[in-house]
Short mmCIF file of the C-alpha atoms (twelve columns), coordinates in Angstrom:
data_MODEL
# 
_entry.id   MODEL 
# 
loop_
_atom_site.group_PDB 
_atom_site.id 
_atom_site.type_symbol 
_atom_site.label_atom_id 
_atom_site.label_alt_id 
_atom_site.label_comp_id 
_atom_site.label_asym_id 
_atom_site.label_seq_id 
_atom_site.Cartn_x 
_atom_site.Cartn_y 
_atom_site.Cartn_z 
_atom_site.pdbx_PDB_model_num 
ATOM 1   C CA . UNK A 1   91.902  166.170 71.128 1 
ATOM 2   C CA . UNK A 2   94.789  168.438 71.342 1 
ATOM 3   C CA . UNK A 3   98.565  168.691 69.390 1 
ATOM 4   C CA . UNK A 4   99.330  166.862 72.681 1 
ATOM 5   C CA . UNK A 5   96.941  163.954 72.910 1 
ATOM 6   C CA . UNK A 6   94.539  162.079 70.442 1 
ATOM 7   C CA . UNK A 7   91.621  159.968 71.582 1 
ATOM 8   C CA . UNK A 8   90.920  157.307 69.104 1 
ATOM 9   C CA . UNK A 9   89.533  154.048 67.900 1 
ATOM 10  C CA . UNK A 10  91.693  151.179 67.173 1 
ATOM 11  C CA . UNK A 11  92.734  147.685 66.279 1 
ATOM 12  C CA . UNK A 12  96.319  146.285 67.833 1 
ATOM 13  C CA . UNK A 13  97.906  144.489 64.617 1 
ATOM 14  C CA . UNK A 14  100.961 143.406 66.997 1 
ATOM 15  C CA . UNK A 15  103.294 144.372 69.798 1 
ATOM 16  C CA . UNK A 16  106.870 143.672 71.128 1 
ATOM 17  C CA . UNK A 17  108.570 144.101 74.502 1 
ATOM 18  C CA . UNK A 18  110.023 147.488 75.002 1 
ATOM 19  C CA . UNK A 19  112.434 147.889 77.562 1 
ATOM 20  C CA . UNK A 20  111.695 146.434 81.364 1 
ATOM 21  C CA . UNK A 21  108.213 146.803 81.467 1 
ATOM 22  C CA . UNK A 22  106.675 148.462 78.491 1 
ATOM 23  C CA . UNK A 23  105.572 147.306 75.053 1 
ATOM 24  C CA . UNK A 24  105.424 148.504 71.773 1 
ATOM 25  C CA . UNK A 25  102.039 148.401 69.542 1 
ATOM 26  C CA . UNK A 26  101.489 148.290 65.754 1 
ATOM 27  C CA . UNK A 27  97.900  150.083 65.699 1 
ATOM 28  C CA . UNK A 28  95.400  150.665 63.550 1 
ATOM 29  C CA . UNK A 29  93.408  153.779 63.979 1 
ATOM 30  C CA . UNK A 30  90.225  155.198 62.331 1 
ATOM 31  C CA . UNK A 31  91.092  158.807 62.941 1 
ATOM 32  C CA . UNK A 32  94.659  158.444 61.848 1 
ATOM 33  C CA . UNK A 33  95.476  155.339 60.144 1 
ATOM 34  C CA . UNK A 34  98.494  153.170 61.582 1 
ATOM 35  C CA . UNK A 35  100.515 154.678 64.643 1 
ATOM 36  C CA . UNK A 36  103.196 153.051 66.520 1 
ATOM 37  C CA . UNK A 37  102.755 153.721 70.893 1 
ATOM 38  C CA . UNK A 38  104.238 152.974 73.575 1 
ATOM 39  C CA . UNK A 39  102.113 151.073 76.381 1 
ATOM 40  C CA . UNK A 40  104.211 151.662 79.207 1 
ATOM 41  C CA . UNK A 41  104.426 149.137 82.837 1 
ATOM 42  C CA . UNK A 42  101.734 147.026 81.072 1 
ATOM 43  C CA . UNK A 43  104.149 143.521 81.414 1 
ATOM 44  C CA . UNK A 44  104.048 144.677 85.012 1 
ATOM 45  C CA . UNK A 45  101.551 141.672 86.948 1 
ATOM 46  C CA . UNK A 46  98.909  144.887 88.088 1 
ATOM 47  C CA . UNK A 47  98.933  146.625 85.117 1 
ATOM 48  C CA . UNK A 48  95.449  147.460 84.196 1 
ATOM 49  C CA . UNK A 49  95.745  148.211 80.819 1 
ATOM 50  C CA . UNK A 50  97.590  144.982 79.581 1 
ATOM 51  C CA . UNK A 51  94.535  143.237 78.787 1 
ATOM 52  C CA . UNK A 52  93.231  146.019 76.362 1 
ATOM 53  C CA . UNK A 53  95.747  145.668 74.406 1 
ATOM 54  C CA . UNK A 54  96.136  142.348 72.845 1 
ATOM 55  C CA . UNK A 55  96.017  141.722 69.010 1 
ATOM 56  C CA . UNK A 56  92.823  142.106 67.259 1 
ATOM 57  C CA . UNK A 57  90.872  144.008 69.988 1 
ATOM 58  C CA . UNK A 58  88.962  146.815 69.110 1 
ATOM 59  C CA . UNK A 59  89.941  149.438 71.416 1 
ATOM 60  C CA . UNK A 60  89.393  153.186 72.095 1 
ATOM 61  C CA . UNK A 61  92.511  154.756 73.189 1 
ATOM 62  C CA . UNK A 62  93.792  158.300 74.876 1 
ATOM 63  C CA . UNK A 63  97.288  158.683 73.581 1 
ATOM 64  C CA . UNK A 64  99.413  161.865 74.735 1 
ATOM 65  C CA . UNK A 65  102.058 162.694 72.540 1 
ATOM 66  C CA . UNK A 66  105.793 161.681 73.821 1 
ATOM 67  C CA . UNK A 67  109.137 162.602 72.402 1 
ATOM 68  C CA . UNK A 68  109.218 160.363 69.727 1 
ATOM 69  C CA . UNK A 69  106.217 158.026 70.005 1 
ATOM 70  C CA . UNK A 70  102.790 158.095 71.271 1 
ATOM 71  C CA . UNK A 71  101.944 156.890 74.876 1 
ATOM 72  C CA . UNK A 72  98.725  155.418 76.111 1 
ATOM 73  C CA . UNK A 73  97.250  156.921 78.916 1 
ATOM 74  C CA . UNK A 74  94.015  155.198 79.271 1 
ATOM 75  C CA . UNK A 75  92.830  152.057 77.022 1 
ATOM 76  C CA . UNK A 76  89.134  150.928 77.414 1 
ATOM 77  C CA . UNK A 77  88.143  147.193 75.064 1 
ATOM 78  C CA . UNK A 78  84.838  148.179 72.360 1 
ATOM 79  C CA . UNK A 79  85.266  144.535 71.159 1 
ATOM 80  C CA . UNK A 80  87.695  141.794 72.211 1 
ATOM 81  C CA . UNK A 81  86.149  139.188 69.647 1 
ATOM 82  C CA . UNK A 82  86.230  136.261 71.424 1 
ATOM 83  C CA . UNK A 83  85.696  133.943 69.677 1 
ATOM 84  C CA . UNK A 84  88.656  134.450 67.594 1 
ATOM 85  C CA . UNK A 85  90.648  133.412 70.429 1 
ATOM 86  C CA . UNK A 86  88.693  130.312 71.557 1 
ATOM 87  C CA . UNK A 87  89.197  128.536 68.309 1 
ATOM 88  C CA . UNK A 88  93.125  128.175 66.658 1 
ATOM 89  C CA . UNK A 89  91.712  128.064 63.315 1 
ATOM 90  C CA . UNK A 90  90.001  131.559 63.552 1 
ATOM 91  C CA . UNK A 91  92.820  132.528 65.610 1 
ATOM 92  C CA . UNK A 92  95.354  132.034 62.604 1 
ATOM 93  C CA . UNK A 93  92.500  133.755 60.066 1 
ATOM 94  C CA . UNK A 94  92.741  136.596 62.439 1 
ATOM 95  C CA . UNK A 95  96.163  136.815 62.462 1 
ATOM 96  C CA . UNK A 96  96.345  136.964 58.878 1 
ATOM 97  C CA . UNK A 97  93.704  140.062 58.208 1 
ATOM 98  C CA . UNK A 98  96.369  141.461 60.761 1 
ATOM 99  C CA . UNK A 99  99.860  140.392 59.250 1 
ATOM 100 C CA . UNK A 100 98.442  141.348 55.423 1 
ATOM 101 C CA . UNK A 101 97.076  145.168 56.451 1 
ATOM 102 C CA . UNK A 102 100.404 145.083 58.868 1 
ATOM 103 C CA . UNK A 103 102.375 144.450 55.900 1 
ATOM 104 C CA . UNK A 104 100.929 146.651 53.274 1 
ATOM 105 C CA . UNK A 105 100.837 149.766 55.485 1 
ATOM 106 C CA . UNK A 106 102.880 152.507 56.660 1 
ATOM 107 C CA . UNK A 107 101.712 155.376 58.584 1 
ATOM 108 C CA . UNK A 108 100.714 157.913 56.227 1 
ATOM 109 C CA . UNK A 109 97.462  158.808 57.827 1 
ATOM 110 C CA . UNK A 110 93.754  158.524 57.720 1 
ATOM 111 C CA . UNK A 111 91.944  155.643 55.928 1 
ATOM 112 C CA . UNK A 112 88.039  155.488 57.010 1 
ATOM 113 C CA . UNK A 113 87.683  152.594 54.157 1 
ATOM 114 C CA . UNK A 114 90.668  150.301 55.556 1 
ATOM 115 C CA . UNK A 115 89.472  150.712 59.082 1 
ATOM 116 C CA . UNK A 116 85.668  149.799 58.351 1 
ATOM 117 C CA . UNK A 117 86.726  147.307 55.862 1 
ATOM 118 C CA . UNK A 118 89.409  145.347 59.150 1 
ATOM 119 C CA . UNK A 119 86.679  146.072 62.029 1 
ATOM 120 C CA . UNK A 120 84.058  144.332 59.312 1 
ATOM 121 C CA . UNK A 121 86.180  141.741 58.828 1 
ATOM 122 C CA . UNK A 122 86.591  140.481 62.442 1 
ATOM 123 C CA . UNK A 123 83.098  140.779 62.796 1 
ATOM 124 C CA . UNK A 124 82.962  138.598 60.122 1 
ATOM 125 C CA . UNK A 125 85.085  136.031 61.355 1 
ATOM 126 C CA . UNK A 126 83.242  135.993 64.225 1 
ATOM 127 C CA . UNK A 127 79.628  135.454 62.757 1 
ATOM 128 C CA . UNK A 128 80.143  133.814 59.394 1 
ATOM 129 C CA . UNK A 129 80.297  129.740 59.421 1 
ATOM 130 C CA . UNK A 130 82.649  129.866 56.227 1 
ATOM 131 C CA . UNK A 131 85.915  131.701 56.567 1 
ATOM 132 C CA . UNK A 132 86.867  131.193 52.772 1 
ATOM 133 C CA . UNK A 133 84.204  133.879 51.682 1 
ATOM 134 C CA . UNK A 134 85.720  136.861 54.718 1 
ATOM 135 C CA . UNK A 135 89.214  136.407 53.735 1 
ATOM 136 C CA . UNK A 136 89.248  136.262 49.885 1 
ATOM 137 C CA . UNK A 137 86.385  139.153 50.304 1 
ATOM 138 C CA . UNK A 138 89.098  141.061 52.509 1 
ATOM 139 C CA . UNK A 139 91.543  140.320 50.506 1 
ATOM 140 C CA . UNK A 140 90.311  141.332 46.997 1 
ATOM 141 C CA . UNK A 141 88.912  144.444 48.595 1 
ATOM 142 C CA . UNK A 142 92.137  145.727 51.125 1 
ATOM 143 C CA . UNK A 143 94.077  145.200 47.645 1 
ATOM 144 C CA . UNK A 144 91.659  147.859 46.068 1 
ATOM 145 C CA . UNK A 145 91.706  150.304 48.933 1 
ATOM 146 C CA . UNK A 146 95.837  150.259 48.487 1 
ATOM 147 C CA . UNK A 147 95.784  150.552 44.994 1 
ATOM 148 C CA . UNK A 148 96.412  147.537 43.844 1 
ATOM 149 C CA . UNK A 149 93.290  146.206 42.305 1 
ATOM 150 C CA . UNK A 150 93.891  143.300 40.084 1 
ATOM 151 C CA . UNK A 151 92.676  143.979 36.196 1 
ATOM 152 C CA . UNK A 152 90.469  141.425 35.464 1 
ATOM 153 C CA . UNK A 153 88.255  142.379 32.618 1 
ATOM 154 C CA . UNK A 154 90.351  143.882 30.059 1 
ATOM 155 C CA . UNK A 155 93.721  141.824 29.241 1 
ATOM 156 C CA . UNK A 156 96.748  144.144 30.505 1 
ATOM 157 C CA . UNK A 157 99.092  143.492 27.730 1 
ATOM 158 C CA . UNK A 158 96.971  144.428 24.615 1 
ATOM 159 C CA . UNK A 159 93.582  146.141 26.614 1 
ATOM 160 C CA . UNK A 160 91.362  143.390 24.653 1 
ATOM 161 C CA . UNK A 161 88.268  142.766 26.810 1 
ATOM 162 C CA . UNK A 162 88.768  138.973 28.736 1 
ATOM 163 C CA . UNK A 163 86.633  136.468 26.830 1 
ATOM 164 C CA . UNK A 164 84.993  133.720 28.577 1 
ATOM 165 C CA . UNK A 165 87.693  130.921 28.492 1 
ATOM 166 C CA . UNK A 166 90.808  129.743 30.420 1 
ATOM 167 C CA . UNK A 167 93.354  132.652 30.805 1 
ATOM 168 C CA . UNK A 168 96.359  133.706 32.429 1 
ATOM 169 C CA . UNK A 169 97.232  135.515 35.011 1 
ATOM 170 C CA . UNK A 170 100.624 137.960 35.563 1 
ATOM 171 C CA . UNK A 171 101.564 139.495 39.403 1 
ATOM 172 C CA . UNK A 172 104.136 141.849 37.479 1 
ATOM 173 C CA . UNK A 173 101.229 142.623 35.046 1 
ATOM 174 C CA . UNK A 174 99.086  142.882 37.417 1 
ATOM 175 C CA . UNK A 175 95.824  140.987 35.971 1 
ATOM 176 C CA . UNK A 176 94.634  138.568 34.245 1 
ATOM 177 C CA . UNK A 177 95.968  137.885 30.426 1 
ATOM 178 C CA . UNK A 178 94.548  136.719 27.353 1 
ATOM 179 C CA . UNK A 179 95.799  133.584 25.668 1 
ATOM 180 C CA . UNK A 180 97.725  135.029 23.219 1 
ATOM 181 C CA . UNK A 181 99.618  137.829 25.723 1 
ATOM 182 C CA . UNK A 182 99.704  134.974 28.716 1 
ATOM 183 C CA . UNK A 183 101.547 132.976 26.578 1 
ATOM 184 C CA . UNK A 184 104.759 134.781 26.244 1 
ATOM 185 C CA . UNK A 185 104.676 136.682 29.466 1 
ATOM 186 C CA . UNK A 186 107.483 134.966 31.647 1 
ATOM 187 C CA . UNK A 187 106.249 134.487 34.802 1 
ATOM 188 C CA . UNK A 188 102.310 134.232 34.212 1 
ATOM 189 C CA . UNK A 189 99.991  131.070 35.071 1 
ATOM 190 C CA . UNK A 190 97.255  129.311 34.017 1 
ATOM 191 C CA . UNK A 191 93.659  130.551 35.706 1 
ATOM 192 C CA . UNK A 192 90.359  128.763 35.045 1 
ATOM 193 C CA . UNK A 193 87.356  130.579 33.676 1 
ATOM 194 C CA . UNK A 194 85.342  129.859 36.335 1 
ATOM 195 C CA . UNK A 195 88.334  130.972 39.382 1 
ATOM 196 C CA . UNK A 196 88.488  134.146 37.056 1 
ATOM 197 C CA . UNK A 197 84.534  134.595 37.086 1 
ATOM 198 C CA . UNK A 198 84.465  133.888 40.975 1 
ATOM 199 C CA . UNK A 199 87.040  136.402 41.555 1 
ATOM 200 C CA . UNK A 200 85.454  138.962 39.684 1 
ATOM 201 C CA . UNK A 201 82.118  138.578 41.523 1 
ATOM 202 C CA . UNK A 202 84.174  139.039 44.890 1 
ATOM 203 C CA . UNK A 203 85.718  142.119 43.416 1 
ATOM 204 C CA . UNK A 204 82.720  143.484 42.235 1 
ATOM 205 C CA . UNK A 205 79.896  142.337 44.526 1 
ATOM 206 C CA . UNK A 206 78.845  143.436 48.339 1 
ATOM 207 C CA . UNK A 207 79.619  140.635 50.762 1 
ATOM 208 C CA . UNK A 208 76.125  139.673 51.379 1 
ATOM 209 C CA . UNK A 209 75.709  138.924 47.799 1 
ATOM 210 C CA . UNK A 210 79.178  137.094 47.941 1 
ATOM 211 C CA . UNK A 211 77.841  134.745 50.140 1 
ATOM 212 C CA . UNK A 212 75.173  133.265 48.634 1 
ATOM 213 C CA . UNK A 213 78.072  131.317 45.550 1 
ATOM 214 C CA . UNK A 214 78.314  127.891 45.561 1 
ATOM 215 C CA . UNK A 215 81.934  127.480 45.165 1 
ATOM 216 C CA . UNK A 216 83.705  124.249 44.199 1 
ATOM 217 C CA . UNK A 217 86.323  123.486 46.698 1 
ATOM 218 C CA . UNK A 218 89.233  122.816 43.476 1 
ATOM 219 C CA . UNK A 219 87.783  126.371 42.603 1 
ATOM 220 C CA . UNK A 220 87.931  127.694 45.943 1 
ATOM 221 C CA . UNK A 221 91.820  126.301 46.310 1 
ATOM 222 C CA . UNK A 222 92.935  127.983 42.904 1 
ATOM 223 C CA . UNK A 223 91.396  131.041 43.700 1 
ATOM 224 C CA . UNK A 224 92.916  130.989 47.198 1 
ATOM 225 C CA . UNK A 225 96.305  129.976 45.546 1 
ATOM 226 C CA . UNK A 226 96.436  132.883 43.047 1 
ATOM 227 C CA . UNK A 227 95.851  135.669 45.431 1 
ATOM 228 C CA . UNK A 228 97.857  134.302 48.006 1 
ATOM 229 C CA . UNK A 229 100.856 134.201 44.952 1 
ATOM 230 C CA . UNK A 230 99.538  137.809 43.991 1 
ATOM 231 C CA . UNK A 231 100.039 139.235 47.300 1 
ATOM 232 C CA . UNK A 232 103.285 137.659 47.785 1 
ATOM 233 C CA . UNK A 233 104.713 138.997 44.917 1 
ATOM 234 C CA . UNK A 234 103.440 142.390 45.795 1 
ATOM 235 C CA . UNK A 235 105.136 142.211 49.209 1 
ATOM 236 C CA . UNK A 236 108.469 140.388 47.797 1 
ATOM 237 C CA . UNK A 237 107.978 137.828 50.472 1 
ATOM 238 C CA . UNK A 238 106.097 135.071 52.219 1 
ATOM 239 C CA . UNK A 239 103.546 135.842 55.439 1 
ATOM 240 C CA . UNK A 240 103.979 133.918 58.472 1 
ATOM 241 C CA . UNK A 241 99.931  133.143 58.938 1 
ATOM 242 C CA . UNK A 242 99.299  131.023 55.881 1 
ATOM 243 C CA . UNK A 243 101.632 128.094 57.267 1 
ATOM 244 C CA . UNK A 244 99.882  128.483 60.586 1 
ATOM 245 C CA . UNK A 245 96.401  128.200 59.736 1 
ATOM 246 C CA . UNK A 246 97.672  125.187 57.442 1 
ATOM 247 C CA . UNK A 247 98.859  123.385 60.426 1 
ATOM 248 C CA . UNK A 248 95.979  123.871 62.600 1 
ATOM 249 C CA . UNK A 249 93.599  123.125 60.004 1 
ATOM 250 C CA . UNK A 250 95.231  119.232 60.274 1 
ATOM 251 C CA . UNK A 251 95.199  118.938 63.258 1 
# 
């Protein structure tokens, strides 16, 4: 690596026609965090590098430093994860871990933890039968690595330690709230005990250990609904995969 070029590992989260030929990619790099490149000729018909470079592959990357934005020089696939792309379900799952880091990131630099905790969770998408335990795993866990770790122990409006019962729970507070604070907090929501325990153990827990819950599936949805509210709020607006992984799901 020189002040010129940069040889690294990384995920495409998206890209976009650039000109005549070229396109533009949204990556995600474990030596430097998110970068923006240009892939230049790859819409061409011979361009060798084109299929490197679709979303969610795992690629490594020589990029030489143009005026304003990288360029890739050479682009050689570590892991395409195909099955990700053989089933529309997993596809839209994919998509998702994608769209939410996508979202949340700028480029600001290096992030080992973000980058093993995305290339884990492909991997994961890829091996594990139940895609409910990856994403709300990924999700819980990309919101700690950004600093925006849900409180769900100690009640964020008075600090009182969260009792075993039903509770609320507050985006703008940022946790979970006792009765007495949920209760005249605009804006907060009902959450179960047991969607509050569940969550914790996520939050708290390895993934191999998450794995072995037995989660109700009217547990699973409010747990699925809350973060997905959370997260929303936190970005001040909707994501695109949710809606497509509903609609392929009925079909």
């Amino acid at each position: 690596m020189t002040d010129r070029s940069l040889r690294v590992d990384a995920v495409v989260l998206r890209h976009s026609d650039w000109g005549e030929a070229d396109r533009l990619l949204s990556l995600y790099t474990r030596e430097a965090g998110k970068l923006r490149a240009v892939a230049k000729g790859v819409r061409k018909m011979r361009s060798r590098k084109a299929g490197h470079l679709e979303p969610f592959t795992r690629v490594a990357l020589l990029l030489a430093r143009g005026r304003d934005l990288w360029i890739v020089t050479q682009a050689e696939t570590l892991d395409a994860y195909l099955p990700l792309r053989e089933d529309l379900v997993l596809t839209g799952y994919a998509s998702y871990v994608l769209e939410l880091l996508d979202r949340f990131t700028y480029e600001e630099g290096q992030n080992l933890h973000i980058y093993q905790l995305l290339t884990d969770t492909l991997e994961r998408l890829v091996v594990v039968p139940d895609p409910f335990f990856v994403m709300r795993y990924y999700e819980l866990h990309l919101l700690d690595l950004l600093g925006f770790r849900p409180e769900l122990s100690n009640c964020p409006g008075c600090g009182r330690e969260i009792q075993p019962r039903d509770q609320f729970f507050s985006a703008q507070m940022g946790g979970a709230l006792c009765p007495e604070c949920g209760a005249r907090t605009p804006g907060s929501r009902p959450v179960s005990m047991i969607a509050l325990k569940y969550l914790r153990h996520f939050q708290r827990s390895h993934f191999s250990q998450v794995l072995r819950a037995d989660i109700p599936t009217h547990v699973r949805a409010e747990m699925e609904t809350l973060l997905n509210h959370y997260l929303t709020f936190l970005l001040e607006r909707g994501l695109n995969a949710p809606a497509f992984i509903r609609k392929v799901s009925e079909d």
